[in-house]
N, C-alpha and C positions, 0 to 999 in steps of 0.2 A: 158211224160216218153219216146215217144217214140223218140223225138224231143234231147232228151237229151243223147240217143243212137245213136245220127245218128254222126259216125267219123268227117265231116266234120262241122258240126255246133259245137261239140266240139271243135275242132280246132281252128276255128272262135272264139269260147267266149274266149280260154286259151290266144289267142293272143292280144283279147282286153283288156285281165285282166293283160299281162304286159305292152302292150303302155297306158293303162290308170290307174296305179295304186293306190290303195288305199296311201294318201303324208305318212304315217305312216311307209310302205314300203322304200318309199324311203330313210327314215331318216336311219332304221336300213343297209340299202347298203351304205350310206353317210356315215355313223359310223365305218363298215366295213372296207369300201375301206382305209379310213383315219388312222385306226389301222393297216393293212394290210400293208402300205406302209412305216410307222414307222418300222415296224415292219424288213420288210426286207432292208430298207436302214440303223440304227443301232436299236437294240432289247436292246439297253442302250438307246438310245433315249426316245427308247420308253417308257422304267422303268422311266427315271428321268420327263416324261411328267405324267405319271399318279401322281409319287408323289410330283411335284412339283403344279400340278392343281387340287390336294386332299388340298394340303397347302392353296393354292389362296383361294378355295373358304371356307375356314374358315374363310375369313376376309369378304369376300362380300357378302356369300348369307345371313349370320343374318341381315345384313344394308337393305338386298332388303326384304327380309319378315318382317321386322321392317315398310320397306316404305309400306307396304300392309295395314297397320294400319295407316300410315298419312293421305294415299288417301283417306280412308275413315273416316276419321276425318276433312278431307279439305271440306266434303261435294261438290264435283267437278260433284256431279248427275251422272245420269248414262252415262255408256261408256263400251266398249267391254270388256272382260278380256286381250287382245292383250293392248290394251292404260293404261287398272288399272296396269296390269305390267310392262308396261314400265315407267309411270308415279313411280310405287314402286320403280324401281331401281332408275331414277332421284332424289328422295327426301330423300330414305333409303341411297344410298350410301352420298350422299352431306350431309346429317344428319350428319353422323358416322367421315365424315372428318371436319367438323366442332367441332365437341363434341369434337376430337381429340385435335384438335385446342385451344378450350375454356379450356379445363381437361388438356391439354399439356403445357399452358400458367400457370397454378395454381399448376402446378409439380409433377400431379397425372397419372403420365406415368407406374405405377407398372400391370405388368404383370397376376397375380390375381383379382383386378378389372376389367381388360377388359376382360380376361374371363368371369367372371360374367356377364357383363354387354353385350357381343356377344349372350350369352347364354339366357340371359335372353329378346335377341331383339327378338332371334329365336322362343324363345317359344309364344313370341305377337303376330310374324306372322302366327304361325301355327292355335292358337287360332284363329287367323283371318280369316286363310282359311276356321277352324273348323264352322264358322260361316252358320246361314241361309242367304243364298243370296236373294239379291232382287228380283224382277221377269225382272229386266232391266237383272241382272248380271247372270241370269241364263240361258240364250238365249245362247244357244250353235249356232257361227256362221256357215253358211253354209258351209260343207266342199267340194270345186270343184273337179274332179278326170279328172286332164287336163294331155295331153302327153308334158305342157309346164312345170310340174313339173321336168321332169324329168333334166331340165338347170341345177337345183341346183347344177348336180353334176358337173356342172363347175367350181364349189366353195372348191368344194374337193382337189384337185393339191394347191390350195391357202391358204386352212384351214393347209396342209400338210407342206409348204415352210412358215407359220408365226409358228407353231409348232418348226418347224427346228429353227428358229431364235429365239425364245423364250428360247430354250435351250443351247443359246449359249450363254459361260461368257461375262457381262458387257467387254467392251474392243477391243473386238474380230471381231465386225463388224462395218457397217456405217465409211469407211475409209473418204467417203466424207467433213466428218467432224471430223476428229481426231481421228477416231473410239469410233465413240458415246463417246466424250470427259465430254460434260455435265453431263452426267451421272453417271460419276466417280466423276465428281467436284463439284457438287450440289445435283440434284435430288435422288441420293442413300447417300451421305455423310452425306447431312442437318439431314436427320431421324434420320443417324445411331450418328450422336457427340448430336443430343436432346437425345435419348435413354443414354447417356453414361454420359451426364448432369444432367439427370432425369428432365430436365424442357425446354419448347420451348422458346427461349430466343435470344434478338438480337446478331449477331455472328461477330462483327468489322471486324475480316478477310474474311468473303466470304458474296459479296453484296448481293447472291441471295438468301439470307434467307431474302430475303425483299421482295422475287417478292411473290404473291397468289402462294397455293401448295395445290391446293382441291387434287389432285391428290396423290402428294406424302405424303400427311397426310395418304392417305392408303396404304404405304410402311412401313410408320411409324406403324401403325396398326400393320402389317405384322412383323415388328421387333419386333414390345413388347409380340405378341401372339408366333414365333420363336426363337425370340432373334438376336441379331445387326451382326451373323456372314457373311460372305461372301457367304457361297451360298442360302442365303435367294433376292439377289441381283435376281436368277432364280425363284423365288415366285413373285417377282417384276415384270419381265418381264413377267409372266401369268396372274399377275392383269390385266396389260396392253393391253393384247392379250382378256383377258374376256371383256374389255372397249369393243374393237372394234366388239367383239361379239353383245353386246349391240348397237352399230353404225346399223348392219346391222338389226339386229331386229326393231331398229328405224323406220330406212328408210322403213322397210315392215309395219311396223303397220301406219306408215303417210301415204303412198299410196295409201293403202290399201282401205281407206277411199274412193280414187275416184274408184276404182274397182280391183277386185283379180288381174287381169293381169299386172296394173301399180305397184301391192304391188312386185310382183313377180319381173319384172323390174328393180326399184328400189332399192330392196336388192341385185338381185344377180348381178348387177352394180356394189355397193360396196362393195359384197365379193370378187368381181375380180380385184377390182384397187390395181394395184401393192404397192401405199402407203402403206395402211393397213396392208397386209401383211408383208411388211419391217418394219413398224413402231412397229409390236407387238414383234418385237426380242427387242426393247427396253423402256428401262425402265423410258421413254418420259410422256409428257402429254398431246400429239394432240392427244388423240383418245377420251381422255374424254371431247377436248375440241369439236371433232366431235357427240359426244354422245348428247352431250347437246346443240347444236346449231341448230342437228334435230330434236329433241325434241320442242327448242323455235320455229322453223316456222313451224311446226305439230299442236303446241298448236295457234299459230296466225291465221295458215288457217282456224283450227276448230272453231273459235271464227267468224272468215266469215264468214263459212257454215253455224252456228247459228243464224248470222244475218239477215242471207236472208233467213230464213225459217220465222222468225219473222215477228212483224209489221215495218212498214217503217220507224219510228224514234228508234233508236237505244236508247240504256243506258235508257231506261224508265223503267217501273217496271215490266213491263213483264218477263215470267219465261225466255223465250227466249233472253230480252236483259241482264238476268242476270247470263247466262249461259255461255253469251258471254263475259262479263267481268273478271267471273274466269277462262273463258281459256284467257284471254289478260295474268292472273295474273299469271298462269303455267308459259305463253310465257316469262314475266320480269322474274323470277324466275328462271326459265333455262339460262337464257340469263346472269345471275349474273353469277348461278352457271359456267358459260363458263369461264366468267371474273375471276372467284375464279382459273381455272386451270392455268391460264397464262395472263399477262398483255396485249397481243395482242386481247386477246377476248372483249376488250374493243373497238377495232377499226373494227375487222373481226365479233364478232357476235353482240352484243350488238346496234352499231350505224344503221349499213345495218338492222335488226327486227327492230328498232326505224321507219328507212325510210319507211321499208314496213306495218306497222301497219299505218302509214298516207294513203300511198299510196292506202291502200285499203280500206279510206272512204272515201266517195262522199261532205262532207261541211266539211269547216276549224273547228268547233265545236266539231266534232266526230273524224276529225285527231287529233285534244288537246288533246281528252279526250284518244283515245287509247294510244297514247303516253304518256300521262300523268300516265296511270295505270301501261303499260310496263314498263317506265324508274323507277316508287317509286320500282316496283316490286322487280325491278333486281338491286336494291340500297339496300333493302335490305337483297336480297341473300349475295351482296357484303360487303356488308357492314362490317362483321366480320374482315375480311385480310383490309382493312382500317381502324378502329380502332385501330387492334392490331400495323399496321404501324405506327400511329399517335402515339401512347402509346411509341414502343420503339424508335421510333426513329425522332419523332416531326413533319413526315409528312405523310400523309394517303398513300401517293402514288410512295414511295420512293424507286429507286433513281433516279425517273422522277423527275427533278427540275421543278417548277412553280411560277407563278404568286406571289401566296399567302401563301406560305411552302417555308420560305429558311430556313429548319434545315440543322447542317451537325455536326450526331452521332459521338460517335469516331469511329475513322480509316475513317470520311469521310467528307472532304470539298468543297469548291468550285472546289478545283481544281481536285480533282474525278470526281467529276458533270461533270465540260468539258470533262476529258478523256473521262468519259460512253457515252457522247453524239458525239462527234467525234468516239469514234470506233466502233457505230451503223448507220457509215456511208456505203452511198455504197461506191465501190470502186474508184478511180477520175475517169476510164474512162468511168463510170458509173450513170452517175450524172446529162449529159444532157438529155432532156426528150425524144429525139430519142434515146436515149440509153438504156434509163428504156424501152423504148417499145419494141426493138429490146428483152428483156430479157423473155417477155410472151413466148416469140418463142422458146429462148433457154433452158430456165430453167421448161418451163412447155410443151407448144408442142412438141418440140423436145427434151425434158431431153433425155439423153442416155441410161437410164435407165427404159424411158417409164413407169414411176409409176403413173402418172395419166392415159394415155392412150387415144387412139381415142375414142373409144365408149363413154368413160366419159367425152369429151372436147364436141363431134358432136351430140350423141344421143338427146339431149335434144331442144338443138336448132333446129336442123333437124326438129326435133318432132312436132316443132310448124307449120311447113308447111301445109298445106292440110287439115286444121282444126279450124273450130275458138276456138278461143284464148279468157280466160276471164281474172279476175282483178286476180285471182288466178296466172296463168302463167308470168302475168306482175309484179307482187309484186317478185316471184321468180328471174326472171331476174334481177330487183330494185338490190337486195341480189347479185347475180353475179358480176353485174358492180360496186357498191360499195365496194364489196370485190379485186377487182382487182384493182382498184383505189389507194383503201389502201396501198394493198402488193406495187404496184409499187411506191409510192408519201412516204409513211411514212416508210417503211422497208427497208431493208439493200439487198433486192431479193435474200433472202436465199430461193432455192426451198422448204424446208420446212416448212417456213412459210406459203405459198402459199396454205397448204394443207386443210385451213378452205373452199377451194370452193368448195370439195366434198361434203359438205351439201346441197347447194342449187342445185348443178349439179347434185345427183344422183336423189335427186326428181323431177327435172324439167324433166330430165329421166323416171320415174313414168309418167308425164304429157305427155310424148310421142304419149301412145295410146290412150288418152282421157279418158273422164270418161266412153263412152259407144263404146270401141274398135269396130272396124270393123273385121273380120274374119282376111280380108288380111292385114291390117295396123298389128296386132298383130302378125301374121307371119314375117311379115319383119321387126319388130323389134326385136322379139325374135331371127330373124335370124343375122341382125347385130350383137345383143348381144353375141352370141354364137362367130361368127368370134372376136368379140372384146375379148372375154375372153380367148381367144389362142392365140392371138396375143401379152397383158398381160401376160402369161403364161409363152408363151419363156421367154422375158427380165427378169421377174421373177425367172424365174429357172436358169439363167445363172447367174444372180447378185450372187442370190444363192450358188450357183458351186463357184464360184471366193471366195467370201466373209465369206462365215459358214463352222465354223470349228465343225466337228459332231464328238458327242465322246467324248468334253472336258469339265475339270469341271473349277470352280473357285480355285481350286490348281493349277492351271498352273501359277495362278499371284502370290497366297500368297505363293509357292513355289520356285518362280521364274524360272520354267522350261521351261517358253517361252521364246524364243530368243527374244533380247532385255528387255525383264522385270526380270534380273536374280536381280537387284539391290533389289528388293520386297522380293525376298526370303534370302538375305544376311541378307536384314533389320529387318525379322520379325520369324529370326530364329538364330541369330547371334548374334547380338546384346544381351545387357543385359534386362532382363524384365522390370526395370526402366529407359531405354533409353529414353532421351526425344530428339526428332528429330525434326531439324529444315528443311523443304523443298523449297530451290530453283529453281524457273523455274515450278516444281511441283506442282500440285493442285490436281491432281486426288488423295485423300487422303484415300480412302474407301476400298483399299486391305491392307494397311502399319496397321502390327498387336501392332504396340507401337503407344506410343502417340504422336503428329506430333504436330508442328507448321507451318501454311502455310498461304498463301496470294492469293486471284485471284489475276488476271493482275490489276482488275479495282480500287483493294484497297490499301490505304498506307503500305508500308512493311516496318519496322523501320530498319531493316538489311538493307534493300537496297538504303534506304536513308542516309544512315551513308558510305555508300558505291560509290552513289553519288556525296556527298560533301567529298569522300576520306580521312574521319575521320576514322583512322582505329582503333585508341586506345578509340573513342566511340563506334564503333565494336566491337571491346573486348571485351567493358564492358556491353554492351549490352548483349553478348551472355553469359557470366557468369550469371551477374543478374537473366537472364530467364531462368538460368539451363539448358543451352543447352548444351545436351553430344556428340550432332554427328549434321553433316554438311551432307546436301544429295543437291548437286547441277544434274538437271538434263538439261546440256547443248544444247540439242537438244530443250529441251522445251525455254530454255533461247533466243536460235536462233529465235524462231518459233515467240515469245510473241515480241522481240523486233521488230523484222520485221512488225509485225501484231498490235496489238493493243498498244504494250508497257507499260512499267511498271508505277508505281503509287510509288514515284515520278521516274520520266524520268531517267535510268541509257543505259549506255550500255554495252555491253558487252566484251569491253575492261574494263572499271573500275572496271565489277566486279572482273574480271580475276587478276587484280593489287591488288584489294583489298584483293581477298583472297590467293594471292602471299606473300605479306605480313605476314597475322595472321599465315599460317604456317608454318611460320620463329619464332613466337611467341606462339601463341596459338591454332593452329590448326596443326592437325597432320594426312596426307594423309592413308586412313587403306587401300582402296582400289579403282582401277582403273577399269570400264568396256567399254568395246570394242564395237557395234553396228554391227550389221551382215552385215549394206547396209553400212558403212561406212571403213574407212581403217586400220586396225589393230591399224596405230600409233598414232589414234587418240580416245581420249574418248569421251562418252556422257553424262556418270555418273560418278563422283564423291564423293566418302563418308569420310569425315572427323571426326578424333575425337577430343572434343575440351577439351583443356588443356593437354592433351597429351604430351609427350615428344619422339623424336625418341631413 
């Protein structure tokens, strides 16, 4: 008592109870700060982030309480509750985009079912939680009360600038790339023409309804539970932003495994790489394919760790060698579900876990067999988007031409084939292999934008000095250099592609301080990390500042209020309600409120082929036939496409210009002329014709 009267030992305890506080604390200051700065940078922001990430997680958190019942249904033995939930979101969401998939293919997209069906995932998982736990799963782990918690809030300025971006319309940012051009062209369109088809079905004009979309099947979600309007496109981009939520929780619960301080490491590593943050303003699929790649070498390590606790020969019937095999089995499983997000996870996640599941046995027998478990695994996570490929369109892997598949669907022959394959070339001056090496530098060291970052290039490697080093750390690296091999040898060095090495770098990060840290090694890298996450911060904030328009909704495009996109709102307000619109140059299809006819670059256009061979009275009749009432050429994009990839078949941009010189003289009838803000008054960009028109 009287110890507890004395001024200055009070003082003393009050001070050690803020440097070391309960993490519980922390979260509700992290929560704080993050609403706090919403809040005074726009208080609409801030509105459209709560109700747009009240939306999100109608779609995601049933699939991950649903995955609470697979885990234990996989019988995967005991494990922390950190692994059973991250394991629930791996299986519950890749579930839900699969069932999509399968329910989507048989035309059972009605918006009542999957209510039911959300609803009724939610109440298995509650059930589940409602469950008695085992005595493995009721092991409350140890909670630390470190002053290295309090890094996390270096995550906060990060969580704040992917918020921002998440709230900004499809269109608006990632100039780097046409302002997140895909996204407009596929990844939100594809959901929104299957919702408006009522059936997931091959699409002849846009090849990328043929790439895997584990991802955008929960867009799709998203649309059947909201409906296909345009600002559900900002529910889109909070899935996306939730993905990467789940990335960092990854990377803490892998870590974690070798000890609190690498978990801590490890995550807020990758809450602070500039990517993540960028990539959750859109409505992309590298975050899921991050999600799941740290998952697959999380489940591979732990099938290690299982090893070598065991007896010396592996795969025998011990509980131990057979604890080991269903984490192999997670490892392929994840490793599919990556391949299910995008065709590259075939080369960035998939082959690199193949190499390191050898790599971390000691006889050719046990390298077989891990590889043997991994690749059936994750054959058949994959397996579905191969199938359903083969189904529509005669080859599993389409429209990668091979060996043993020469289909070609309609809208797609050989001669597609070559274009797709030539215009996933690098650039020519790009091609010889000091060239490709010259680009790690550019594109990923030195991006300008610094979204990978030092700490995330050096901490890991660094890390390995001063310490020995086991098969663990070498398998990691294994994963590094095969992933960069990849992006360099088989990729076009889009720095986005490049962005699967954040999985094996933030955990080899993790591996930094070891599994039994020393005092000072854990200080000095907690202290790099700090310097690295302010150094990320600026480029982040400033990309930021240039790039995100804060404030705007998706009526700036279906309105056409934004300079340069005034053509959107002539189109989708002007127009008659039965207008069927045909778009030239055009793909971004997913703001135009009537019903469009369009083409990627990489598929046959019939208009443009008629246009090609300068048949303009099969032009004509072309455009009758298809009931086309209006022409929307958008010449900038016409420029952009011939310059760049070019059209399918080969036209350019003299013929078209002759060609539809011609029809209106005939059959097309100019209604309106728009101007470009960066370009000169006497010149247009857009063009909108009506056809059969007379002046």
């Amino acid at each position: 008592m009287i110890d507890s009267l004395d001024p200055k030992r009070s003082r003393a305890a009050w001070l050690r109870s803020i440097v070391r506080p309960n993490p519980y604390a922390i979260v509700l200051t992290f929560a704080a700060s993050v609403v706090a700065a919403l809040a005074v940078i726009s208080p609409w922001t801030l509105a459209s982030v709560f109700i747009n990430a009240v939306s999100a997680l109608i779609v995601v958190v049933p699939p991950i309480l649903f995955g609470l019942w697979l885990v234990r249904r996989a019988s995967l033995g005991p494990m922390s509750p950190a692994w059973r939930l991250l394991l629930a979101a791996t299986f519950g969401l890749s579930a839900a985009s699969l069932s999509v998939l399968v329910l989507g293919c048989a035309g059972l997209l009605q918006r009542p079912m999957w209510l039911v069906l959300l609803v009724a995932a939610a109440a298995t998982g509650v059930a589940e939680l409602r469950r008695r736990r085992s005595p493995e799963s009721t092991a409350t782990p140890r909670v630390e009360h470190s002053a290295a918690h309090w890094l996390w809030m270096l995550a906060a300025p990060f969580l704040v600038i992917a918020l921002l971006n998440a709230s900004a319309p499809p269109g608006t940012i990632f100039q780097e790339e046409g302002f997140g051009y895909d996204v407009l062209e596929y990844h939100l369109q594809l959901p929104k023409e299957y919702l408006q088809a009522g059936r997931i079905t091959y699409l002849p004009h846009n090849v990328y309804g043929c790439f895997p979309a584990n991802v955008e099947m929960l867009y799709l979600l998203a649309m059947i539970v909201h409906g296909p309007t345009p600002e559900v496109a900002l529910v889109a981009n909070m899935i996306h932003l939730m993905l990467a939520g789940l990335t960092v929780f990854a990377a803490w619960t892998v870590a974690r495994d070798w000890s609190p301080a690498a978990g801590n490491l490890a995550a807020i590593t990758t809450a602070t790489t500039g990517w993540l943050a960028y990539l959750s303003g859109l409505a992309y699929v590298e975050n899921g394919l991050l999600l799941f790649t740290i998952v697959a070498l999380g489940s591979l390590l732990r099938a290690k760790e299982s090893e070598t606790r065991g007896e010396p020969r592996a795969f025998d019937r011990s509980p131990n060698a057979a604890q080991a095999r269903r984490r192999l089995m997670v490892s392929g499983l994840a490793s599919g579900f990556a391949c299910g997000c995008k065709y590259t996870g075939i080369a960035l996640t998939l082959l690199p876990v193949l190499a390191a599941a050898g790599w971390l046995q000691p006889t050719f027998r046990r390298r077989l067999t891990s590889i043997a478990i991994v690749a059936a695994s994750a054959l058949a996570s994959f397996s579905p988007w191969l199938v359903h490929n083969a189904f529509t369109t005669g080859t599993p892997v389409s429209p990668r031409p091979t060996r043993w598949w020469a289909a070609t669907p309609p809208g797609w022959t050989a001669a597609e084939t070559e274009h797709w394959e030539s215009g996933h070339q690098p650039p020519p001056g790009e091609t010889a292999p000091t060239a490709r090496l010259v680009q790690i530098w550019r594109r990923i060291a030195a991006d300008p934008h610094q979204r990978f970052g030092p700490v995330l290039l050096l901490l890991g490697p660094i890390g390995l000095l001063g310490r020995r080093r086991t098969s663990i750390d070498r398998a990691i690296l294994v994963v590094v250099v095969l992933q960069l091999f990849v992006w360099l040898v088989f990729t076009h060095l889009f720095a986005r592609f490049a962005v699967a090495l954040i999985a094996p770098l933030v955990l080899l990060a993790g591996r930094a301080v070891g599994d039994v840290p020393s005092p000072w090694r854990q200080r000095a890298m907690l202290l790099a990390l700090a310097g690295g996450a302010i150094w990320n911060l600026y480029f982040a904030s400033e990309m930021t500042r240039a790039e995100v328009p804060v404030g705007l909704t998706t009526d700036i495009f279906v309105e056409g209020t934004l300079p340069g996109e005034e053509h959107l709102g002539m189109a989708n307000r002007e127009l008659p309600a039965d207008a069927r619109l045909l778009l030239i140059g055009e793909a971004r299809a997913f703001y135009f409120q009537r019903p469009t006819i369009y083409c990627t670059a990489f598929n046959r256009n019939a208009f443009l082929e008629r246009a090609a061979a300068r048949d303009t009275q099969a032009a004509a009749a072309w455009l009758q036939t298809e009931g086309i009432s209006h022409v929307l050429v958008n010449w900038i994009e016409v420029h952009r496409i011939v310059r760049t990839y070019g059209f399918s078949p080969p036209v350019t941009t003299d013929q078209l210009r002759e060609t539809l010189a011609v029809l209106e003289g005939a059959v097309l009838h100019r209604i309106q002329k728009y101007s470009h803000p960066s370009l000169p008054s006497s010149k247009s960009y857009v063009d909108v014709y009506e056809v059969g028109a007379r002046p």
